[in-house]
N, CA and C atoms as an extended XYZ file, in Angstrom:
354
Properties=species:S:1:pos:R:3:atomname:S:1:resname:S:1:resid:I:1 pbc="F F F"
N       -48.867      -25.339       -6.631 N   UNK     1
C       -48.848      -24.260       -5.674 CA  UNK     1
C       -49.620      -23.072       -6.258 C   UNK     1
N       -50.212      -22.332       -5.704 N   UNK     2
C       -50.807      -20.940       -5.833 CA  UNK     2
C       -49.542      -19.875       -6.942 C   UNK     2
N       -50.453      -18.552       -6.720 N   UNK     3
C       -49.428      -17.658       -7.940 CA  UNK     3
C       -48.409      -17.367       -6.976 C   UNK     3
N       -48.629      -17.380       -5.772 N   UNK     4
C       -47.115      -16.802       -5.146 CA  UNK     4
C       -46.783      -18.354       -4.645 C   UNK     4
N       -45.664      -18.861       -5.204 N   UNK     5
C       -44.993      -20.276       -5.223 CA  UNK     5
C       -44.429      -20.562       -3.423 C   UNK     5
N       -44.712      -19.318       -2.383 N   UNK     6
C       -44.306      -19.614       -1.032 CA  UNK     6
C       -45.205      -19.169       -0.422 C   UNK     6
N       -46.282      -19.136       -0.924 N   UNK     7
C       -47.835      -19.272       -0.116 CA  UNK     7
C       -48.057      -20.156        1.010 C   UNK     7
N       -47.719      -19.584        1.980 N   UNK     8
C       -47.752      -20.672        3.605 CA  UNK     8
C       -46.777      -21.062        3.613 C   UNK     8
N       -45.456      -20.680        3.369 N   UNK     9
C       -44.415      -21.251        3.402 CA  UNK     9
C       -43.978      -20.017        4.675 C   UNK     9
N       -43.073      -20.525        5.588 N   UNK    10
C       -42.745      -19.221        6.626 CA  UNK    10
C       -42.201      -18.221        6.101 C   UNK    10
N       -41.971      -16.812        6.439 N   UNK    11
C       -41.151      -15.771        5.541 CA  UNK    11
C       -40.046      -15.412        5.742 C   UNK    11
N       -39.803      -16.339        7.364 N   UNK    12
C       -38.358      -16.130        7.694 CA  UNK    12
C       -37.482      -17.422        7.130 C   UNK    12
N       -37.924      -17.965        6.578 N   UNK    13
C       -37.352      -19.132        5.784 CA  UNK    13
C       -36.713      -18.344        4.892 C   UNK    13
N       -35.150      -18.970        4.369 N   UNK    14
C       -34.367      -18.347        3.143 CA  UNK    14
C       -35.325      -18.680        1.744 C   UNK    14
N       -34.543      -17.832        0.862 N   UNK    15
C       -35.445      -17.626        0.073 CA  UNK    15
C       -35.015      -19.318       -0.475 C   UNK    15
N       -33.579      -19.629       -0.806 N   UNK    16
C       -33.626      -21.262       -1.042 CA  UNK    16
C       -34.199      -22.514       -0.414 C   UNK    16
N       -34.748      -22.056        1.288 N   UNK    17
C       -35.317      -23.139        1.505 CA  UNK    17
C       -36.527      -23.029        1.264 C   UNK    17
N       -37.339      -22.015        0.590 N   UNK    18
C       -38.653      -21.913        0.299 CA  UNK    18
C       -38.577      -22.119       -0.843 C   UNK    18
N       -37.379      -21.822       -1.715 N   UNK    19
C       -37.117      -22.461       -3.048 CA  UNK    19
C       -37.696      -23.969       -3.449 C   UNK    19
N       -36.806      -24.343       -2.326 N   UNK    20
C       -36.273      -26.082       -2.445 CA  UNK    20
C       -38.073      -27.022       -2.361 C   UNK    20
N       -38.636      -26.457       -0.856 N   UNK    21
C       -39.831      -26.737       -0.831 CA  UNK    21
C       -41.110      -26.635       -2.064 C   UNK    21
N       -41.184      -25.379       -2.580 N   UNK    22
C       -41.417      -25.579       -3.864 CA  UNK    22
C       -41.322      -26.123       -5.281 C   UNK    22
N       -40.202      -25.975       -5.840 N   UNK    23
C       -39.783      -26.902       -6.407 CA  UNK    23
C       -40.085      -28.125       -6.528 C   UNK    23
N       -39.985      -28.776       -5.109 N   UNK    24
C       -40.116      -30.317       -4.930 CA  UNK    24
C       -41.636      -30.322       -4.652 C   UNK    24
N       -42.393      -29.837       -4.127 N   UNK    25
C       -43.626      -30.324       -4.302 CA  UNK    25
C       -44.724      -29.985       -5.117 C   UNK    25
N       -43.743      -29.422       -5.929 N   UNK    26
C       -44.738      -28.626       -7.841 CA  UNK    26
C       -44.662      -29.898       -8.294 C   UNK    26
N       -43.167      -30.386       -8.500 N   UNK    27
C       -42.977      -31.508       -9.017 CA  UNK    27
C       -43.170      -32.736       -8.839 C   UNK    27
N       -43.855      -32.922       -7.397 N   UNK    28
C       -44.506      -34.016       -7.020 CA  UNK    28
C       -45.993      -33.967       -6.365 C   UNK    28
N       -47.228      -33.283       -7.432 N   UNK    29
C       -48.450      -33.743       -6.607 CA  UNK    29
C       -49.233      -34.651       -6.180 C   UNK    29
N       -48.539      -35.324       -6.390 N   UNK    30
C       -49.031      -37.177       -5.668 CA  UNK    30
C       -48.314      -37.360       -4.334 C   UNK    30
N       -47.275      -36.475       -4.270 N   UNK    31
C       -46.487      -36.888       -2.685 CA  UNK    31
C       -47.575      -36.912       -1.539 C   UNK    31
N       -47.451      -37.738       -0.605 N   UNK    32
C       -48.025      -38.357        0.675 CA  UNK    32
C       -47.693      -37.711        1.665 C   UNK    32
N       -48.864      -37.198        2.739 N   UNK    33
C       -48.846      -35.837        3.713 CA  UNK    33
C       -47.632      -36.091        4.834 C   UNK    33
N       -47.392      -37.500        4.633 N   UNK    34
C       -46.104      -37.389        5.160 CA  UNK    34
C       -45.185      -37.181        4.523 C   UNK    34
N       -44.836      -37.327        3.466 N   UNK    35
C       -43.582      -37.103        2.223 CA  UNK    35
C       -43.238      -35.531        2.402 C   UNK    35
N       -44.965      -34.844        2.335 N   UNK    36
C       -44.924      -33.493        2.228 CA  UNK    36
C       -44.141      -32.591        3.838 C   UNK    36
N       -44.523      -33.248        5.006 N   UNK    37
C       -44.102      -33.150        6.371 CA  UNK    37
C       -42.778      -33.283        6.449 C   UNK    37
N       -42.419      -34.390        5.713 N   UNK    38
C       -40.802      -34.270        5.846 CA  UNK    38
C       -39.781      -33.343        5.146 C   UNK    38
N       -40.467      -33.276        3.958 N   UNK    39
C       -39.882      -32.445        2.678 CA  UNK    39
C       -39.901      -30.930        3.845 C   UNK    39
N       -41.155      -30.223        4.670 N   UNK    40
C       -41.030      -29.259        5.322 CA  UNK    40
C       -39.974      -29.278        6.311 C   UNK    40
N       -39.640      -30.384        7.349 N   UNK    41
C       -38.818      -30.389        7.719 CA  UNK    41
C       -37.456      -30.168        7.393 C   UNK    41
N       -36.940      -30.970        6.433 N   UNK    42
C       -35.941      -31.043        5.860 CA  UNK    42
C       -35.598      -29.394        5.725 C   UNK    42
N       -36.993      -28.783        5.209 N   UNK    43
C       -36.580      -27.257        4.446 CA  UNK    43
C       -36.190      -26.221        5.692 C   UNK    43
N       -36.613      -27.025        6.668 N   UNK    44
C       -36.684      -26.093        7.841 CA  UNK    44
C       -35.244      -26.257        8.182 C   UNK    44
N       -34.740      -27.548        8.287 N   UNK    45
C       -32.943      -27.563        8.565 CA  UNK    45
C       -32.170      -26.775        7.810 C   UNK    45
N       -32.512      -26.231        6.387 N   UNK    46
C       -32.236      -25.729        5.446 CA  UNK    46
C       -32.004      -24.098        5.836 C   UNK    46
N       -33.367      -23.737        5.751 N   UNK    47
C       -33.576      -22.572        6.520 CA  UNK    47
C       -32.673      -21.981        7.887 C   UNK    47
N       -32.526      -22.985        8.748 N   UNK    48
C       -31.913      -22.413        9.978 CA  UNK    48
C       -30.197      -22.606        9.522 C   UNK    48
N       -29.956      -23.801        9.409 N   UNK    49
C       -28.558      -23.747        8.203 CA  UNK    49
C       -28.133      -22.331        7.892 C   UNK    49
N       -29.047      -21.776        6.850 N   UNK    50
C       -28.949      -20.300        5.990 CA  UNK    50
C       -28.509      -19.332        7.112 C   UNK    50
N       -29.470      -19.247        7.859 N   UNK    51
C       -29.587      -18.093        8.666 CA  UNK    51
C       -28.370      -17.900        9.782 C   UNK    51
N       -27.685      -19.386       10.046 N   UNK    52
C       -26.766      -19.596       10.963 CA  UNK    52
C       -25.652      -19.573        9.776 C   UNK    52
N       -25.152      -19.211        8.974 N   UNK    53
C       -24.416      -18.973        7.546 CA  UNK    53
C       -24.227      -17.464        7.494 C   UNK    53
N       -25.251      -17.433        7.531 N   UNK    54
C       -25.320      -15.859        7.140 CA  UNK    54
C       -24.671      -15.024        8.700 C   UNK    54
N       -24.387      -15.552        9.906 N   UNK    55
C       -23.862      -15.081       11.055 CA  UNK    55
C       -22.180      -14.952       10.931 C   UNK    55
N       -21.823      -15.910        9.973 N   UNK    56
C       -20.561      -16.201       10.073 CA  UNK    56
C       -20.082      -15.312        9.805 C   UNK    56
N       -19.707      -14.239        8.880 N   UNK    57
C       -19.405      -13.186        8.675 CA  UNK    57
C       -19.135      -12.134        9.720 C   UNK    57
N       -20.165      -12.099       10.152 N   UNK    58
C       -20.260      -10.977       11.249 CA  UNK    58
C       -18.957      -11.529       12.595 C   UNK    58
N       -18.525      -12.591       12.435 N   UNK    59
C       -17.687      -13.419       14.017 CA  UNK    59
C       -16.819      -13.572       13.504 C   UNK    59
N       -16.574      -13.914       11.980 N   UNK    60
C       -15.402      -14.738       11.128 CA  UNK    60
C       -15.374      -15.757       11.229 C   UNK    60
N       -14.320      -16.730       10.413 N   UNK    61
C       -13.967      -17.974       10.092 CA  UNK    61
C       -13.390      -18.268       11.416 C   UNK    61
N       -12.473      -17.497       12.308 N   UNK    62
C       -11.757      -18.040       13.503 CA  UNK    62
C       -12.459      -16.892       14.350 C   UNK    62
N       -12.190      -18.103       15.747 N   UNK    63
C       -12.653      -17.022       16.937 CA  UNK    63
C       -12.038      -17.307       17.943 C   UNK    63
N       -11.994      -16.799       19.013 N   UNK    64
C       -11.291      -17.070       20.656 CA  UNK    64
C       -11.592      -18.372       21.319 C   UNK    64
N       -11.231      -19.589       20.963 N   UNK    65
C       -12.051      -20.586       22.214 CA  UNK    65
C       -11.836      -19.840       23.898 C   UNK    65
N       -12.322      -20.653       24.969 N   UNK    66
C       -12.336      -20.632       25.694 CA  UNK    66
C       -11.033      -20.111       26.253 C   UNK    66
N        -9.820      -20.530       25.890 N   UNK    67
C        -8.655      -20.774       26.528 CA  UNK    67
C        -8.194      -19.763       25.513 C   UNK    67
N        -8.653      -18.755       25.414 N   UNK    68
C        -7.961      -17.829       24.595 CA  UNK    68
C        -7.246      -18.243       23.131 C   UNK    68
N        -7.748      -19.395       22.917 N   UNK    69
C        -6.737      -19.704       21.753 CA  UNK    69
C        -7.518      -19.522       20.569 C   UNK    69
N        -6.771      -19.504       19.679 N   UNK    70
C        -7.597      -19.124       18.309 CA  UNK    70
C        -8.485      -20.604       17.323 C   UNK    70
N        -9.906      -20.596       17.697 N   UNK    71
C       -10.414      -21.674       16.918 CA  UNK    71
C       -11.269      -21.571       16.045 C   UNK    71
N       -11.462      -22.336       15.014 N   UNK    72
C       -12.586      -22.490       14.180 CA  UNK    72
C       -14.201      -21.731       14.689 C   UNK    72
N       -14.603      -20.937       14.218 N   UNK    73
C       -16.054      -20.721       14.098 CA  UNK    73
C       -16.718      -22.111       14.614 C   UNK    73
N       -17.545      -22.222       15.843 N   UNK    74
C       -18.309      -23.727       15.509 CA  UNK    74
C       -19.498      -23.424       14.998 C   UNK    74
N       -19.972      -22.232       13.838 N   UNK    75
C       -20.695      -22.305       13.556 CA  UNK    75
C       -20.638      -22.690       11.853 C   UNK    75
N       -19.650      -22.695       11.891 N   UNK    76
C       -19.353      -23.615       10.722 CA  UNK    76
C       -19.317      -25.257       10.913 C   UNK    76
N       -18.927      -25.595       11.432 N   UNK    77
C       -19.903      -27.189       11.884 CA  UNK    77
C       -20.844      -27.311       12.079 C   UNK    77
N       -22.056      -26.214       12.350 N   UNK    78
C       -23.045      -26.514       12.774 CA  UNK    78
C       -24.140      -26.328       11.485 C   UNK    78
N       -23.352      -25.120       10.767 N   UNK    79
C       -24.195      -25.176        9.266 CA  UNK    79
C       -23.839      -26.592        8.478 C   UNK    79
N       -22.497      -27.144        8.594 N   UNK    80
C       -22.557      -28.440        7.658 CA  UNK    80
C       -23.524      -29.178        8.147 C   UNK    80
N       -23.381      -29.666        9.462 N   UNK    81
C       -24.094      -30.906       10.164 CA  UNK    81
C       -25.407      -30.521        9.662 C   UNK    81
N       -26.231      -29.129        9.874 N   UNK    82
C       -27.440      -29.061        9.484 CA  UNK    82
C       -28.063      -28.888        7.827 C   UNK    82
N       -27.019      -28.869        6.935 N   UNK    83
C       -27.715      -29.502        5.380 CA  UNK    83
C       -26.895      -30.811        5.094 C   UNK    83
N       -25.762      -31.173        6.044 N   UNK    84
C       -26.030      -32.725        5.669 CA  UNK    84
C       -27.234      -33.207        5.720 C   UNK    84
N       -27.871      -32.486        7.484 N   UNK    85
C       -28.790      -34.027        7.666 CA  UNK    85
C       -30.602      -33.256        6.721 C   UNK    85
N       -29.964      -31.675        6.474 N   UNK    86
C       -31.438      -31.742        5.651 CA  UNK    86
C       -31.290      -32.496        4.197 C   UNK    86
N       -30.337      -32.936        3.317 N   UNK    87
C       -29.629      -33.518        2.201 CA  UNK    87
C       -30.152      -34.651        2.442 C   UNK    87
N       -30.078      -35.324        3.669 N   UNK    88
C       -30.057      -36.658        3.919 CA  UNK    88
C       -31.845      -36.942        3.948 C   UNK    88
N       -32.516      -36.062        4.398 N   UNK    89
C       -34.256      -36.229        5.069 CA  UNK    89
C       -34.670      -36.560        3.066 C   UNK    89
N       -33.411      -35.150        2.430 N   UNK    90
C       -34.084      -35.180        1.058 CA  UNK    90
C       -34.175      -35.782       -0.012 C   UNK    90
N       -32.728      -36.758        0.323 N   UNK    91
C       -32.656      -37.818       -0.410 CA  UNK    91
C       -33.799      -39.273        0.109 C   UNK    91
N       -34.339      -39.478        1.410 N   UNK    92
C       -34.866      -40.128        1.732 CA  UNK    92
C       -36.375      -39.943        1.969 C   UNK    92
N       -36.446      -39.357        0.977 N   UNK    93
C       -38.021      -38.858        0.387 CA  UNK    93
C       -38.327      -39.728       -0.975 C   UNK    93
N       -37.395      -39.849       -1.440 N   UNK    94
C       -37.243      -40.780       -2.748 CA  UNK    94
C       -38.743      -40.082       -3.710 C   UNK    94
N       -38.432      -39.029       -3.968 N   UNK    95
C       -39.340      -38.445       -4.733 CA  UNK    95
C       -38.480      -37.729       -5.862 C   UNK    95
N       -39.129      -38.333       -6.857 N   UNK    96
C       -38.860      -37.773       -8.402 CA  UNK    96
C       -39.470      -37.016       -9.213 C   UNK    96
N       -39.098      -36.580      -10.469 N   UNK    97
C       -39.403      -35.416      -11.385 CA  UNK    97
C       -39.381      -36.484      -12.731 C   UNK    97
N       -39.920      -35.750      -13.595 N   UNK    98
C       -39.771      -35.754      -15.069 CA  UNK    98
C       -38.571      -36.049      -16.026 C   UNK    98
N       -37.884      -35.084      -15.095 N   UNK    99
C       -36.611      -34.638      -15.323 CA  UNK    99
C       -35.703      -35.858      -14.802 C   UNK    99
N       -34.734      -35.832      -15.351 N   UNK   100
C       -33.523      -37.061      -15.216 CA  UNK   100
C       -33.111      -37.099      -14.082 C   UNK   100
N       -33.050      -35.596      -12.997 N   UNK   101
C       -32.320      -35.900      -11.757 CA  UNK   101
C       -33.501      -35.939      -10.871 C   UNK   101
N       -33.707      -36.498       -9.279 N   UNK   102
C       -34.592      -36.607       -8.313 CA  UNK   102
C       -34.915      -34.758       -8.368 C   UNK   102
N       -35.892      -34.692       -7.563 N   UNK   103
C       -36.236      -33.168       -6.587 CA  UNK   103
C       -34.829      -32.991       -5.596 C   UNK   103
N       -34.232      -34.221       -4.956 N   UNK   104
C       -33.624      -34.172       -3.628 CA  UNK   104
C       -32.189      -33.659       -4.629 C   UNK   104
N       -31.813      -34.399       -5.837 N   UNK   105
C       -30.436      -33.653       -6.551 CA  UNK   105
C       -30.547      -32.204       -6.941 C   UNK   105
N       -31.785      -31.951       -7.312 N   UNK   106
C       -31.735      -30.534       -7.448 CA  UNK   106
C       -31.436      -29.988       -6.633 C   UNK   106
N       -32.206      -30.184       -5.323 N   UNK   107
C       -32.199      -29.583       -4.406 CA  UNK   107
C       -30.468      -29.329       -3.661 C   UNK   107
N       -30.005      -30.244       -4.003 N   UNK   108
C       -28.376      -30.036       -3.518 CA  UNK   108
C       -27.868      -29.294       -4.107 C   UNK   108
N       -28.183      -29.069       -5.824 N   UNK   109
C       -27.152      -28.466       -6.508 CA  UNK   109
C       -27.735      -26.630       -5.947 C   UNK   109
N       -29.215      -26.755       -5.833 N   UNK   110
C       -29.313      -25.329       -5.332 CA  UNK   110
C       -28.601      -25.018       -4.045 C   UNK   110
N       -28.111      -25.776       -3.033 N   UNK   111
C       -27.652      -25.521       -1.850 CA  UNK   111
C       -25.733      -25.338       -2.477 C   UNK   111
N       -25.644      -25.913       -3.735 N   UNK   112
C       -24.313      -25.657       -3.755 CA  UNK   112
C       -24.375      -24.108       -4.390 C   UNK   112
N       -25.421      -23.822       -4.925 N   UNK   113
C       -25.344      -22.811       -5.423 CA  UNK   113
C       -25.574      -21.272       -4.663 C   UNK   113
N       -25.721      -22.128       -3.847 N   UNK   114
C       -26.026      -20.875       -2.517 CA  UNK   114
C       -24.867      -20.980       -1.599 C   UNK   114
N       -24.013      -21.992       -1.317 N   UNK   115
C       -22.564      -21.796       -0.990 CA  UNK   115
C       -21.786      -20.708       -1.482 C   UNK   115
N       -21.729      -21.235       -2.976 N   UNK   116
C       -20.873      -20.172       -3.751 CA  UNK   116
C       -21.078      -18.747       -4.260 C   UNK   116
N       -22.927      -18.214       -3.754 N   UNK   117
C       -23.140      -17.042       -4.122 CA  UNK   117
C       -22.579      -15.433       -2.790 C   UNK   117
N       -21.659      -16.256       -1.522 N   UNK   118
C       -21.694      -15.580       -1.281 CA  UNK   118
C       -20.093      -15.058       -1.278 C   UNK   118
């Protein structure tokens, strides 16, 4: 990648899913323009994930369903469902590093690490 490591990367992307994208394709310049297409995708589930994360706060953990009753945020289902299935695009990239763990394990442990930073 260039000196700024999110060069064409979107800017409304979190800074971890522009992380993750980097990372993984420093570490893989042989990946295939589709490898690379998906790896963007994936980052993009990532990204909207974040941003729909970062709402929760503002509504809380519980909210009013319909029927006045008190329910779960569904935007907390909707951030899991969306880095399961970016987890899942990233494990099925089957692209590796140097390093002992895949790009796609890193890439989880940074998403755990962005769970717990807030």
């Amino acid at each position: 990648m260039t000196a700024d490591r999110y060069d064409g990367l979107p800017e409304e992307w979190s800074l971890s899913a522009r992380e993750t994208y980097a990372a993984i394709s420093e570490d893989n310049p042989k990946a295939t323009a589709a490898q690379l297409a998906a790896l963007y995708e994936a980052c993009a589930l990532l990204a909207l994930a974040d941003a729909l994360a970062d709402t929760i706060p503002e509504h809380g953990l519980m909210t009013t369903g319909s029927q006045g009753q008190t329910v779960v945020n569904p935007a907390i289902a909707e951030v899991r469902a969306l880095r399961r299935d970016a987890l899942a695009a990233l494990r099925g990239l089957s692209l590796t590093t140097d390093r002992s763990a895949t790009s796609a394990s890193r890439a989880a442990g940074a998403l755990a690490a962005r769970r717990w930073q807030r």
